[in-house]
Residue, then its C-alpha position, 0 to 999 in steps of 0.5 A: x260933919x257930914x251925916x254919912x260920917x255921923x251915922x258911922x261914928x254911931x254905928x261904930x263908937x254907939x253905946x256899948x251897955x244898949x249894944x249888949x243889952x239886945x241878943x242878935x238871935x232876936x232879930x232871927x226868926x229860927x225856923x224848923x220843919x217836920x212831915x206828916x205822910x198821913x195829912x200830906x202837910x208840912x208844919x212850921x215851927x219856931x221859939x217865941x222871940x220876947x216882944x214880938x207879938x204876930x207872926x206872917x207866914x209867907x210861901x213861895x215855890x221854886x220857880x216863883x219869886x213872889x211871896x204869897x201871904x199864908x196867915x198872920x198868927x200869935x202862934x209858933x207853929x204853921x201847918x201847910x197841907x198844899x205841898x207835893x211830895x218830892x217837891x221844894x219849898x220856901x216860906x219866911x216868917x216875919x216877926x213884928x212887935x217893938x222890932x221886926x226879925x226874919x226867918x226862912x225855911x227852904x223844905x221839902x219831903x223826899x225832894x228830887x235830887x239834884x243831877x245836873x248843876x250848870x258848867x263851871x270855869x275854873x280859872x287856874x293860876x299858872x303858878x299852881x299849874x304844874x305844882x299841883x297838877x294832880x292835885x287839881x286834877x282830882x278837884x276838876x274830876x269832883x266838881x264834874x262828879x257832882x254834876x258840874x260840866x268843867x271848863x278851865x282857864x289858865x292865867x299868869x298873874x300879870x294878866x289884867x282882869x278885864x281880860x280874864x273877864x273877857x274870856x269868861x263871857x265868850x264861855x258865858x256867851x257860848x254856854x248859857x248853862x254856864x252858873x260859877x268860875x271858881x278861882x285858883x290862885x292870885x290872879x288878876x283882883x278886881x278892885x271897886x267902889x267907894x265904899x268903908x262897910x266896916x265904918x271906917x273912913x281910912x278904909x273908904x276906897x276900892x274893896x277887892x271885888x271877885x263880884x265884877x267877874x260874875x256881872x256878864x252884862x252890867x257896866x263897869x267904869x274907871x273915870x268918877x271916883x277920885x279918892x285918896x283918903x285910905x290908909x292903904x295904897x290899895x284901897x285909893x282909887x282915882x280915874x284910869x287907875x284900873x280900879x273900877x267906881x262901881x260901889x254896888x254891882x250895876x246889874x244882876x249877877x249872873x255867876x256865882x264867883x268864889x277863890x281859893x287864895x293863900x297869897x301873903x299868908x306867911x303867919x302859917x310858915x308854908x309856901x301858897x303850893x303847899x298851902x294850895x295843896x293841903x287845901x286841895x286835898x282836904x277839900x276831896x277827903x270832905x266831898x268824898x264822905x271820908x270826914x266825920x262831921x258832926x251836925x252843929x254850929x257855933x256862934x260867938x257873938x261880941x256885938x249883940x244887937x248893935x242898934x237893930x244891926x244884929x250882925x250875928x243874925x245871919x247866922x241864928x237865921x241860917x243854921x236853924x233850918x240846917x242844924x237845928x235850934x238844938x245843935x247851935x251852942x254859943x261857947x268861944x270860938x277858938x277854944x271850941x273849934x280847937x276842941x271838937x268839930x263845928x259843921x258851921x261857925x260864926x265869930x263876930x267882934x271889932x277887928x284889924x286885918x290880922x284880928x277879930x275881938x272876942x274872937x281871935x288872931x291870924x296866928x290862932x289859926x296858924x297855931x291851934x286846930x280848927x275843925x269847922x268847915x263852914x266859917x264866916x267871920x265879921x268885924x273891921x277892916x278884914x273884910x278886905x281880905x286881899x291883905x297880909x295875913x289876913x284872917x278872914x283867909x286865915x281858916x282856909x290855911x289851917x291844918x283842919x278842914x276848914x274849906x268856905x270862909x266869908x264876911x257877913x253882916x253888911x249885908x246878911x246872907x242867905x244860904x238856908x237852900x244848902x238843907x235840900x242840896x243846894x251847894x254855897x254858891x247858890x246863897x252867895x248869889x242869892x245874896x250878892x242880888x239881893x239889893x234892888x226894888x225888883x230883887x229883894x226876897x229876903x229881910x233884913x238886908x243889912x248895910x250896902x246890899x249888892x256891895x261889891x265886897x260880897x266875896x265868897x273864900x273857898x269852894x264855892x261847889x261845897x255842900x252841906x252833906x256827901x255821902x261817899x262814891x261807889x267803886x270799881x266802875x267796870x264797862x263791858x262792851x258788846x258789838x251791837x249789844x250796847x254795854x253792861x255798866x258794873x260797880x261795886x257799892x258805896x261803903x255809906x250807910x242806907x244808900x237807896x241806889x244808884x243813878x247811871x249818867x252818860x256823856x259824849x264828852x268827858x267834862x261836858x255834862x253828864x246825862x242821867x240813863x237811868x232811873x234809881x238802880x237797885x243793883x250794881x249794874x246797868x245795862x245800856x242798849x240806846x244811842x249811838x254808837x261812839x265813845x261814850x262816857x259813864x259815870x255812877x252816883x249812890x243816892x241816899x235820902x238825907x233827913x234835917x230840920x227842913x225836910x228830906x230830900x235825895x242826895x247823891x254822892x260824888x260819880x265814878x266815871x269810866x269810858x268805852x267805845x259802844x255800839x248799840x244794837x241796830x235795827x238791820x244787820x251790816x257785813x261790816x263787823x264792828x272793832x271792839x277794844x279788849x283792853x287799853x293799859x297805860x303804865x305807870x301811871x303816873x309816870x315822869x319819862x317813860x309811858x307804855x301803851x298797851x292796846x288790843x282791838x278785835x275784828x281788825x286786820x294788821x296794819x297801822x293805827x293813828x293816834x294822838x295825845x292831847x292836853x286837858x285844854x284839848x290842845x294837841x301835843x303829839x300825834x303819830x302812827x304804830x303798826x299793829x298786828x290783829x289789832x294787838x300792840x305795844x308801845x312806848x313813848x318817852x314823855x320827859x319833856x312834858x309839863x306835868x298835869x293829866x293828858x288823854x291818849x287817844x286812837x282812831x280808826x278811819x279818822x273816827x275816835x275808838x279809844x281814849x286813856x287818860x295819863x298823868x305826867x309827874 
């Protein structure tokens, strides 16, 4: 018998009284924060774990990845006078004694929001495309409201994934502000390795692989591994089988990758459309503020300690610096999350792909309510979560909103960045790289670091906390005077303000104009002239474990045409669009257009309407009489989904109105 099989059975048949014997919270430093604006300092604090004897402080800031060594202590407090308001820091204590544990903290006092978070593509099934046209549009309008800038991807499943790849470096390549692909839907699953993670060699092949989306530069190949022991045909893989050898991802991963899939989930009696869509609308009621959360987690461990493996680790690590040590309660997973809602929940136990021991059934989640929006689950065989009925993808499915669901423990994860408004893709970058000599930032590691089975379920955008949107976004337009931005105010609580952004491009990134806005508007006298995009966010100052920081709720976007006021008078005078109404909206045949321009003489104008791809649909001429018509265009024939209507003037855009087609 082989030593890497030995060490398996170990692992997995080990004893069970020393596996129970040890707590996976001890191999977890759980790390709190609190300011003091007197002595300008921030002070660590965290629960003496029996048998550790000292305690290493370690720093870093945001734009250095090397730890620096503070003090090695007896104590369970630290205090840091070195910080500055308004900025992040990061600082991990390591425990030794018998054994080592690892804590981190990400805090800060009054850190600076966060207002612009790179492109993200969206990479759409053609099955969903039409089904759930409104519904993704709504979603492509939140992730662009959060500070993403958004391109978009359709592919039938048939397509292969080295050529969806293949489309998303050339964004890549053309946009290095480009960080995430958020998936929607079953196309193409990569598939890679020669790996069993869960310990068992009938699984030992290709895992699915979504990371092989996110490597833009890494070699993948398909000639090595020649394996057919696995159980499942999915999981063999020989040469030139599309299937990749890569077991650990070959280079850094540039792009955080995360997909939203209810193929062969048939255990909940709904077809993926309307699994899709009950997802989707779930997922904009949660980014809307219009949830009650409660701040807590739950934690069912059925593996203890495990040999120093503590699998459960990840998250007594994680949800201290989110929740607090206070607000994470050990109780039974089922019956708790069917009882009262969980922000965040962590189950663990030996598993199949439709169960986890100790913790529940695919069926429990199709059958009891499931009221924790963060899930991450862990035991055999379901990490390879491309499967039928699979339970790892089963949360995702229930009725409640549930919305991120992942498989951690080989490795452990990282995502402790959330408490100052990082969004769950940033942790799952963090840990997919965290597996290399010049990469490893954060102990314990855990089994086969950088494997190609880190996958992330769900939106990979989500937040820890929202706050919901302003309203009634008004664009008063002025010749040569600029616009008056209005709104009205967020019905949060203790909004500080609002921020004013603006772009030259609907879905490319948002700029901020201003600084906080106490008031409902905003006056803009810079730039130049053109159609502008405007969007609105309230901000509020969130206060958690690790800190404070500003957070800003989802914007409200609207758009005009503006002209600035200039530094010499021209004899030109400027057109000024009164009014644009398209009705009904939405609309299956017959669309109105109603349109009225100032300073212009009758004759005729030039439009066109295009698709959300910029893909022109139709285009034609009206005649208009002082700027002033009204016209009708029959649209039956269009496929549903959002459009943009837009007209010019001397071949230069004056107006856009957007439409959807049912």
């Amino acid at each position: 018998m082989n030593s890497k099989l030995l060490f398996f059975i170990i692992i997995c048949f080990g004893n069970l009284l020393n596996l129970h014997a040890q707590a996976a919270k001890d191999y977890a430093v759980q790390v709190e924060a609190s300011f003091d604006d007197q002595t300008s300092s921030v002070t660590l604090h965290w629960v003496k774990i029996p048998a550790m004897e000292t305690y290493a402080v370690y720093k870093r800031n945001t734009q250095n990845n090397t730890w620096k060594l503070l003090q090695t202590i007896q104590d369970t407090f630290y205090q840091d006078s070195d910080i500055s308001k308004s900025l992040a820091y990061e600082y991990k204590i390591e425990a030794t004694g018998t054994t080592k544990a690892y804590g981190y903290i990400y805090c800060g006092h009054e850190a600076a929001p966060i207002h612009h978070r790179g492109t993200l593509i969206l990479v759409v099934d053609t099955l969903f495309r039409d089904s759930c046209s409104i519904e993704i549009a709504t979603l492509m309008d939140d992730i662009r409201a959060d500070g993403w800038a958004v391109k978009r991807l359709d592919f039938n499943r048939s397509v292969p994934d080295k050529t969806i790849k293949t489309a998303i470096k050339q964004y890549y390549n053309q946009d290095k502000e480009t960080k995430a692909v958020l998936i929607l839907g079953h196309v193409a699953v990569p598939y890679s390795g020669n790996i069993y993670p869960d310990g068992h060699t009938d699984h030992q092949g290709a895992w699915p692989a979504d990371i092989y989306y996110g490597d833009m530069d890494g070699l993948w190949t398909d000639n090595a591994v020649n394996n057919t022991v696995a159980s499942r045909e999915e999981n063999k893989n020989i040469p030139n089988d599309g299937k990749w050898d890569q077991s650990t991802v070959p280079s850094k991963v540039e792009l955080q990758v995360s997909r939203i899939d209810f193929h062969s989930m048939p255990q909940f009696g709904k077809s993926e459309v309307q699994l899709m869509r009950q997802y989707l609308n779930k997922l904009h009621l949660y980014k809307t503020g219009s949830l009650d959360i409660i701040k807590q987690g739950i934690v069912d461990d059925n593996f203890g300690g495990f040999n120093g493996e503590a699998f459960a680790s990840t998250a007594w690590r994680n949800f201290a610096p989110l929740l607090g040590r206070a607000n994470i309660l050990e109780q039974d997973f089922i019956t708790s999350l069917n009882a009262s809602p969980y922000q965040w929940a962590y189950g663990c136990g030996g598993g199949s792909y439709t169960s986890c021991s100790g913790i529940g059934k695919t069926a429990d989640f199709a059958t009891k309510s499931q009221k924790g929006i963060f899930t991450i689950l862990f035991g055999s065989y379901f990490g390879d979560w491309n499967s039928n009925n699979n339970i790892l993808r089963a949360p995702l499915c229930s009725d409640e909103p549930a919305l991120i669901s992942f498989w951690a423990g080989r490795p452990h994860w990282y995502f402790h960045p959330m408490a100052l408004g990082e969004h769950i893709g940033t942790g799952l970058l963090l840990t997919q790289n965290n597996y290399t000599a010049q990469n490893v930032n954060f102990l314990p590691q855990g089994y086969l670091p950088g494997g190609v089975h880190v996958a992330l379920l769900g939106d990979l955008t989500l937040r820890s906390d929202y706050l919901r949107p302003a309203r009634d976004l008004k664009i008063i337009a002025q010749p040569n005077r600029g616009a008056t931005i209005q709104w009205q105010a967020s019905e949060d609580t203790d909004v500080l303000g609002y921020y004013v952004y603006r772009s030259d491009s609907p879905w490319d990134a948002y700029k901020p104009i201003s600084e906080l806005v106490d008031g409902l508007q905003y006056l803009d006298t810079t730039g130049t002239d053109g159609y502008k995009y405007y969007m609105v966010r309230p901000s509020k100052l969130e206060t958690n474990p690790s800190g404070s920081y500003y957070n800003l709720g989802l914007g409200i976007i609207d758009s005009a045409y503006i002209e600035y006021p200039k530094a010499t008078t021209t004899k030109d005078q400027p057109l000024v669009v009164q009014r644009i109404h398209c009705y009904p909206n939405p609309t299956e045949d017959i669309l109105h257009i109603d349109l009225k321009i100032d300073a212009i003489e009758s004759g005729t104008l030039t439009y066109k309407m295009v698709d959300t791809h910029g893909k022109l649909v139709t285009q034609g001429m009206v005649e208009h009489h002082h700027g002033e018509v009204q016209f009708t265009k029959d649209i039956a024939s269009y496929q549903s989904g959002l459009y943009f209507i837009e007209f010019l003037v001397n071949a230069k855009t004056l107006v856009v109105q957007k439409f959807f087609k049912l």
